[in-house]
C-alpha positions as CSV (number, residue, x, y, z in Angstrom):
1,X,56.6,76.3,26.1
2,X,56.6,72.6,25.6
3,X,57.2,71.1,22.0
4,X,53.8,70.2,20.1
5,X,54.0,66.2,20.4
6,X,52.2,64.8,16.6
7,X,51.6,61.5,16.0
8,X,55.4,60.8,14.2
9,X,57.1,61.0,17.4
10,X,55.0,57.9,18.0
11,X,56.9,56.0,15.5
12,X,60.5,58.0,16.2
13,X,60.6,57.5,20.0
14,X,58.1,54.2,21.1
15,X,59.2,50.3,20.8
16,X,57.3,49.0,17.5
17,X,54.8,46.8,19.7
18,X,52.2,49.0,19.0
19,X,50.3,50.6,15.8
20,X,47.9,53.5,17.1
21,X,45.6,55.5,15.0
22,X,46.6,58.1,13.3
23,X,45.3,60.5,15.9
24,X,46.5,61.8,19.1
25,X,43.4,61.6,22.0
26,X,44.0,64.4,24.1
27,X,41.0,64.6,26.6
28,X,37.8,62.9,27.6
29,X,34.6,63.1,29.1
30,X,32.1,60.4,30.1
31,X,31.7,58.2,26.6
32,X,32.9,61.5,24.8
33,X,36.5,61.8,23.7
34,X,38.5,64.6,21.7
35,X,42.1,64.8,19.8
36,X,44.4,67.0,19.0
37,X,42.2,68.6,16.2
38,X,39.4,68.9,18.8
39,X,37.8,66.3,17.1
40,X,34.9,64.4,18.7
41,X,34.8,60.7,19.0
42,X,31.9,58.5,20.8
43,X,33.8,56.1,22.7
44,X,32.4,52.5,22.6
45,X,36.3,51.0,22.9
46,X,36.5,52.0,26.7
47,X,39.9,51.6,27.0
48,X,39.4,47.8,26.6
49,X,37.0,47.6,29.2
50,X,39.0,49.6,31.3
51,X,37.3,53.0,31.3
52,X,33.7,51.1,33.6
53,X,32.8,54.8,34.4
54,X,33.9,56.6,30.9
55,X,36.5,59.8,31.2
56,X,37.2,62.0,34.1
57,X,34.4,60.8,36.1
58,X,33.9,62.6,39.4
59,X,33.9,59.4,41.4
60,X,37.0,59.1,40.2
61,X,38.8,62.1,40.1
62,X,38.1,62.8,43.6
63,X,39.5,59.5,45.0
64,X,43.0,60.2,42.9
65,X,43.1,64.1,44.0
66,X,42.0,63.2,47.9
67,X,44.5,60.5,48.0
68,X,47.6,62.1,46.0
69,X,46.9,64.9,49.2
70,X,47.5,61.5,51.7
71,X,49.5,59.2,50.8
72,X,51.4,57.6,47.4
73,X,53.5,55.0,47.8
74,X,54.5,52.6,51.1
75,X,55.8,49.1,49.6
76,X,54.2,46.7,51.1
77,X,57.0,46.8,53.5
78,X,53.8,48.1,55.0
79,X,50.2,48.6,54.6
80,X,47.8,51.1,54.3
81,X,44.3,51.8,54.8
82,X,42.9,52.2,50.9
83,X,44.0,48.5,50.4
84,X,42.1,47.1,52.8
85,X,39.1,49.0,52.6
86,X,39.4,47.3,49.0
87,X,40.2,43.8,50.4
88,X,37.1,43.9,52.6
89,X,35.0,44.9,49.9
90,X,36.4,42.1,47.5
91,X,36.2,39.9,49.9
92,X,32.3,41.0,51.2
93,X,31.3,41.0,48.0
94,X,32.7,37.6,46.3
95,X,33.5,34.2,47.0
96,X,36.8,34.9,48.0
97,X,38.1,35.1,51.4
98,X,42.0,36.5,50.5
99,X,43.2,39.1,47.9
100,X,46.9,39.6,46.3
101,X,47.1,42.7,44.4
102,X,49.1,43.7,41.4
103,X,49.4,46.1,38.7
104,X,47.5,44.5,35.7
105,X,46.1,41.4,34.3
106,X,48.8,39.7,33.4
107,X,50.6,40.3,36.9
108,X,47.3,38.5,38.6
109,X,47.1,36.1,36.4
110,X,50.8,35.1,36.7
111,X,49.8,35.1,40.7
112,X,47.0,32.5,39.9
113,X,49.0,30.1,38.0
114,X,52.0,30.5,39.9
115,X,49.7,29.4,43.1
116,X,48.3,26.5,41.1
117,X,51.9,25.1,40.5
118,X,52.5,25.6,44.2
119,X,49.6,24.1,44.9
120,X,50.2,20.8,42.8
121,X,53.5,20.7,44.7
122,X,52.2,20.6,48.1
123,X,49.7,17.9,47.3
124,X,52.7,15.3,47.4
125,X,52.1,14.3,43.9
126,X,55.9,15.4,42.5
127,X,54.5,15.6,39.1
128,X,51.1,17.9,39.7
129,X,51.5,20.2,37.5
130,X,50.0,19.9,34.7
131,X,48.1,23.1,33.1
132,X,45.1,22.6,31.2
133,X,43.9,26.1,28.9
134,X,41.9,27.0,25.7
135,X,42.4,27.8,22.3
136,X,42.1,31.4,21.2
137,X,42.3,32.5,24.9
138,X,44.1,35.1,26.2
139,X,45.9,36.1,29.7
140,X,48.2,38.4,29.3
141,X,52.1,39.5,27.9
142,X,54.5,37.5,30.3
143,X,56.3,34.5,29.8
144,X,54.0,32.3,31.8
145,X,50.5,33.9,30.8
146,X,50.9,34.2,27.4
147,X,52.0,30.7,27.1
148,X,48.9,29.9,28.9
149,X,47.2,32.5,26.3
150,X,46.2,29.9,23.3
151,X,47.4,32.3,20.1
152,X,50.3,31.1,19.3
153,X,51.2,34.2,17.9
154,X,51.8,36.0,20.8
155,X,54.2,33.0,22.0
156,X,56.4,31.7,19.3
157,X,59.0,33.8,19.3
158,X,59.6,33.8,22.7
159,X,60.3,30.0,22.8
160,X,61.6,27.9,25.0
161,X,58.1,28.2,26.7
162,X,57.0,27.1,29.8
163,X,56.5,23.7,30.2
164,X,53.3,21.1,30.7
165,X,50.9,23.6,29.8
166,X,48.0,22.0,26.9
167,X,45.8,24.1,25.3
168,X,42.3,22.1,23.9
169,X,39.1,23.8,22.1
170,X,37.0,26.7,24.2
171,X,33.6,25.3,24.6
172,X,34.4,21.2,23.9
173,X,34.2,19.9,27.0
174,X,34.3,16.3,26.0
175,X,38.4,17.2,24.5
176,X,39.1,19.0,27.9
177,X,37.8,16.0,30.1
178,X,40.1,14.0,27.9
179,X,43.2,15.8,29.3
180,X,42.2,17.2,32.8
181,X,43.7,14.2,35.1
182,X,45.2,13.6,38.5
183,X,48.7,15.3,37.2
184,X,46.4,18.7,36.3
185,X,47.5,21.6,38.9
186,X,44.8,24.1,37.1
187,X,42.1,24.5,34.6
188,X,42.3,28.5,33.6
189,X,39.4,29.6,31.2
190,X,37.8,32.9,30.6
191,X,33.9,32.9,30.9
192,X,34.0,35.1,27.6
193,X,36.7,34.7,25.5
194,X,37.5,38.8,24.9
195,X,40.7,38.8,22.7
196,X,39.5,35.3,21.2
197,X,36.4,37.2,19.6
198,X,33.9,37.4,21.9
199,X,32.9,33.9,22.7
200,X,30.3,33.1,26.1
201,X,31.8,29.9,27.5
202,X,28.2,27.3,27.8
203,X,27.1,26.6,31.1
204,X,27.4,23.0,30.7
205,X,31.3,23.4,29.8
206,X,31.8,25.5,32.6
207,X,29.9,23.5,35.2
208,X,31.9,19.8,33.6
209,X,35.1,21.7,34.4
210,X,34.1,22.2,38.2
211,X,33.1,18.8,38.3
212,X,36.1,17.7,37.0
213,X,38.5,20.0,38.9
214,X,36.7,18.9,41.7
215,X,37.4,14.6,41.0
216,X,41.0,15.0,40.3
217,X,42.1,18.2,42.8
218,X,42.6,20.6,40.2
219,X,42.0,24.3,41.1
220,X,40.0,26.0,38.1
221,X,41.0,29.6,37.8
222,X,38.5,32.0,36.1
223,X,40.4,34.8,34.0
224,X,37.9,37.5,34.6
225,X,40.5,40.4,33.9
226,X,38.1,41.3,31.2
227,X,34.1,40.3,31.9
228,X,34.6,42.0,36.0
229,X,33.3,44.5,37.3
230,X,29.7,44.9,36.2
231,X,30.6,44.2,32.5
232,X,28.7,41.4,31.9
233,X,25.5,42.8,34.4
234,X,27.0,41.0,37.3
235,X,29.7,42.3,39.5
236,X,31.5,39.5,38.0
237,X,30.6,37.0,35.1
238,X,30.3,33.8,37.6
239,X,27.8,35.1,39.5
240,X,25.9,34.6,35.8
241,X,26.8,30.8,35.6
242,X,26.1,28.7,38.8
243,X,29.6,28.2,39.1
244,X,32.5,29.3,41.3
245,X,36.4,29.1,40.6
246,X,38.4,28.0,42.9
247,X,40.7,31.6,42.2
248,X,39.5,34.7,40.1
249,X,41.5,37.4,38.6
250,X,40.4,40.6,37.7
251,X,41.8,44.2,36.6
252,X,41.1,46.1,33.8
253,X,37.6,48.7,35.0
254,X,38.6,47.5,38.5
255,X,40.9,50.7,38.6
256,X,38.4,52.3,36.2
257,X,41.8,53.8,34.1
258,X,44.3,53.3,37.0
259,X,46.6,51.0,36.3
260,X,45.7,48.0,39.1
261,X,44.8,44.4,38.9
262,X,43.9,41.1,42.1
263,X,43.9,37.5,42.4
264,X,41.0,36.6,44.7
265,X,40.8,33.4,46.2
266,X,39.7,31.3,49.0
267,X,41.5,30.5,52.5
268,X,42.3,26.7,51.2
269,X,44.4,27.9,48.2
270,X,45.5,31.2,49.8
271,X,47.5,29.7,52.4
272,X,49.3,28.0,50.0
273,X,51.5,30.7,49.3
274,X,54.3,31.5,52.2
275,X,55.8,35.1,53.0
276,X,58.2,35.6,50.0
277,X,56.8,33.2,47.9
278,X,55.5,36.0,45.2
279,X,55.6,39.9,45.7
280,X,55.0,43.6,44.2
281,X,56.9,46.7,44.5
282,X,53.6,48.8,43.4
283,X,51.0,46.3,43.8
284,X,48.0,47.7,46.8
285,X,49.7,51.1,46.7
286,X,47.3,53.6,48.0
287,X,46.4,55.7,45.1
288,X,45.4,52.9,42.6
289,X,43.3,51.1,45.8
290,X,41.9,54.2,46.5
291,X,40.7,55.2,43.0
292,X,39.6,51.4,42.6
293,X,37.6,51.3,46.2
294,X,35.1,54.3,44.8
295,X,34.8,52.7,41.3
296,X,34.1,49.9,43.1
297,X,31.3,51.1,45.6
298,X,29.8,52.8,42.6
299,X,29.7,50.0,40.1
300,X,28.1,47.4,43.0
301,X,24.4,48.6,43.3
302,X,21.4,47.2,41.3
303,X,20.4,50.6,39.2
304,X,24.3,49.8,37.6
305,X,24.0,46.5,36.8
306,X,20.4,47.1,35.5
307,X,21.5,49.6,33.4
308,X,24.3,47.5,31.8
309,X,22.0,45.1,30.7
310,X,19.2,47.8,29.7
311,X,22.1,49.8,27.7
312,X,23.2,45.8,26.7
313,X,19.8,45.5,25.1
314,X,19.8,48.8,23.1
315,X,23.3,47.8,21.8
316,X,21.8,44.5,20.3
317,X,18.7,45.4,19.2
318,X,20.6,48.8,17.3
319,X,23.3,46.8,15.9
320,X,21.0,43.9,14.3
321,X,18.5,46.6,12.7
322,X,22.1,47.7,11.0
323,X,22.5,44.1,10.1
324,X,19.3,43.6,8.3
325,X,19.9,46.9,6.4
326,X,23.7,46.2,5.4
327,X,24.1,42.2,6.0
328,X,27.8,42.4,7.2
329,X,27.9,40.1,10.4
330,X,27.1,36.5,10.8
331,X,26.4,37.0,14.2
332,X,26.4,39.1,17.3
333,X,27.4,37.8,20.3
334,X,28.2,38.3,24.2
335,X,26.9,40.0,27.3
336,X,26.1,43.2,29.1
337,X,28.4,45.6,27.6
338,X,31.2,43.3,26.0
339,X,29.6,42.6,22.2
340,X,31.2,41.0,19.3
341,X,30.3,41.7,15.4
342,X,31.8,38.6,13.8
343,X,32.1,39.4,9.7
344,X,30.6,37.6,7.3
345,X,33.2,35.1,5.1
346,X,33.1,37.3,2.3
347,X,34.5,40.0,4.5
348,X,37.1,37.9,6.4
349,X,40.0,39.4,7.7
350,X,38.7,43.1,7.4
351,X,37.8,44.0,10.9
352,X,40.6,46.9,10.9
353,X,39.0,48.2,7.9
354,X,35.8,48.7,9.9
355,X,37.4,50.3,13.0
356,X,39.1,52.7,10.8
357,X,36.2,54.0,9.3
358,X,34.3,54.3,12.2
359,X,36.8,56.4,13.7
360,X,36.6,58.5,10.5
361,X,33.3,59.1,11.5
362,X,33.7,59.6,15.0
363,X,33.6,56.5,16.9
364,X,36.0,54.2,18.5
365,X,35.4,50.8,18.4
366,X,37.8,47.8,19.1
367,X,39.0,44.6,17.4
368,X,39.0,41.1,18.8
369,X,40.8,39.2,15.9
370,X,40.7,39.9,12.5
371,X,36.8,39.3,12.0
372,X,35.2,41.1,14.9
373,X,34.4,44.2,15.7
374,X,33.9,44.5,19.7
375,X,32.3,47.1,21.6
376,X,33.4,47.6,25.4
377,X,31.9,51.2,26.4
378,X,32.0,52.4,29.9
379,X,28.7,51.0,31.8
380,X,27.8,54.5,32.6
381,X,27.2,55.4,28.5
382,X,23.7,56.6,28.0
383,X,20.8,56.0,25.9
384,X,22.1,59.0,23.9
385,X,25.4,58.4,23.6
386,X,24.8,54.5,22.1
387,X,22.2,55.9,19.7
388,X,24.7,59.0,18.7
389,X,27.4,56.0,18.6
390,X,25.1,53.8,16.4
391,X,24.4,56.9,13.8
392,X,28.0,56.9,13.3
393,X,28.4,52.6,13.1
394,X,26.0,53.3,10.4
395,X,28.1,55.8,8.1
396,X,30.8,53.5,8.7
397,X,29.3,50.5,7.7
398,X,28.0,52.3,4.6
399,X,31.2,53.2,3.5
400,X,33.1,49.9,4.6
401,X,30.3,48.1,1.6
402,X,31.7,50.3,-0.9
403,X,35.1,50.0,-0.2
């Protein structure tokens, strides 16, 4: 018989990069999750926007269980067939025309601006490379993305930092025209800021970074790593703005909770890249396409997107009659199923309080910064599960104004 595992070996056995609750999660299913004590929590944290179909659902779990009877692991020494039935889909169903996959976020946004500095180089302009991104943004844990990533504290400890990379403010296009010249490589900005708090990029600053991309040969890169997928009502956040990036990366629900991630872009930037250039060990391996291909075919169909935003809707409409009862949030923001509760000033700095308290009453909810509270539930949650979700927001937000 195995050892119980409690929540101290946590602290006695992991690298202190993390601070989990003071629960261990054990099982899940749909928006429903249980720990060790066989508590019940609605789930409205989704994994980060990972978990696009909730827990253990059977789309899902049959693509894993037919495929770990196939076939695991190739390299891509060779290919396989569950990673190009995904390219082809990808491809089909976007702007894109060639995919590179990876294992995460961070790996395909390193891919993206790794291309962009190739890129720069090949235009004959020695000194093309030039990086323009956006305060509060966020894109990921390695060297190069989270110097791109505009919280410096994620980066400053890690200096020296890449080089030529200027960060101006999300949603002020007149400071980013200021910058965005012939020596810019890339432009790489989320449509909604996730980790920043929650923040819808305008349509006019998205559509002036286009144009400008466009005038001085920059390639703009949308990080969609967290807004793909159906999250925002749309297979992907773009296809909500009237504008197209020149590259796209996504990950996150594209696995649905297996670990896999994709730079999409066109056959101009593509080609770019040369054999050897950049590379995977695990990357396109045929469980995680596999698993990805079905949460893929079941996210892309109308009654899914409608029901985001129908779902979307309920979320906004519950969450400002809690407002006008307890007056907590100065506003709630986003789209589809990625919503952020900014605090008021007068309770600054207390969003971990909040998501504390609502797991004391049996919900899990997420922070973007200290001063939002963020929901990112699977897509799938239903009218009953947001309302039992809400009940428990409620009890939490009572207690949090007596605290």
């Amino acid at each position: 018989m195995q050892d119980q595992i409690q929540r101290h070996h946590f602290d006695d056995y992991m690298v202190p990069v993390f601070s989990p609750a003071s629960f261990v999660l054990t099982r899940g299913q749909g928006s429903r999750i249980w720990d060790q004590n066989d508590k019940e929590y609605i789930d409205f944290a989704g994994g980060i926007a990972v978990n696009a179909l909730g827990h253990a659902h059977p789309v899902a779990v049959k693509a894993l269980t037919e495929q770990a009877q196939k076939l695991w692991h190739v390299s891509n020494v060779y290919t396989n067939e569950p990673v190009l039935r995904l390219a082809k889909n990808l491809v089909e169903h976007t702007f894109a025309d060639k995919i590179f996959f990876c294992n995460s976020g961070a790996e395909a946004n390193e891919a993206a601006l790794k291309l962009a500095r190739k890129i720069g180089l090949n235009s004959g302009q020695a000194d093309k490379n030039h990086i323009v991104a956006f305060k509060n943004a966020f894109h990921g844990r390695t060297l190069f993305t989270v110097t791109a990533g505009g919280q410096p504290k994620y980066a400053q400890d890690f200096a020296p930092l890449p080089a030529h990379i200027e960060h101006v403010d999300y949603n002020d296009l007149d400071a980013a025209l200021r910058v965005i010249n012939e020596k810019t490589c890339a432009v790489i900005v989320e449509p909604i800021q996730g980790e920043g708090g929650v923040v819808p990029a305008q349509i006019e600053f998205l559509q002036g970074l286009r144009k400008r991309c466009n005038d001085v040969g920059a390639v703009l890169i949308f990080d969609e790593v967290q807004t793909g997928m159906g999250r925002t009502g749309a297979l992907y956040a773009y296809m909500n703005t009237g504008v197209t990036p020149d590259i796209l990366t996504t990950a996150k629900a594209l696995g649905g909770g297996f670990p896999i991630g994709a730079m999409i872009t066109t056959d101009q930037y593509a080609s770019q890249y040369a054999i050897g250039d950049h590379g995977t060990t695990y990357g396109g391996n045929p469980l995680g396409c596999a698993v990805a291909n079905a949460v893929f075919e079941f996210i892309n169909r109308p009654e899914v997107f409608d029901a985001v935003k129908q779902r979307s809707e309920q979320f906004f409409t519950g969450i400002q009659a809690l407002n006008e009862k307890y007056t907590v949030f100065e506003q709630v923001r986003g789209q589809g199923l990625l919503i952020g509760c900014v605090l008021k000033d007068e309770y600054a700095g207390r969003a971990k309080d909040l998501m504390t308290l609502a797991a004391e009453f049996g919900l899990l909810v997420l922070m973007a910064g200290p001063n939002v509270i963020r929901f990112a539930p699977a897509l799938v949650i239903t009218e009953e599960e947001v309302n039992t979700g809400l009940a428990c927001f409620e009890k939490a937000l009572a207690s949090f104004m007596t605290v």
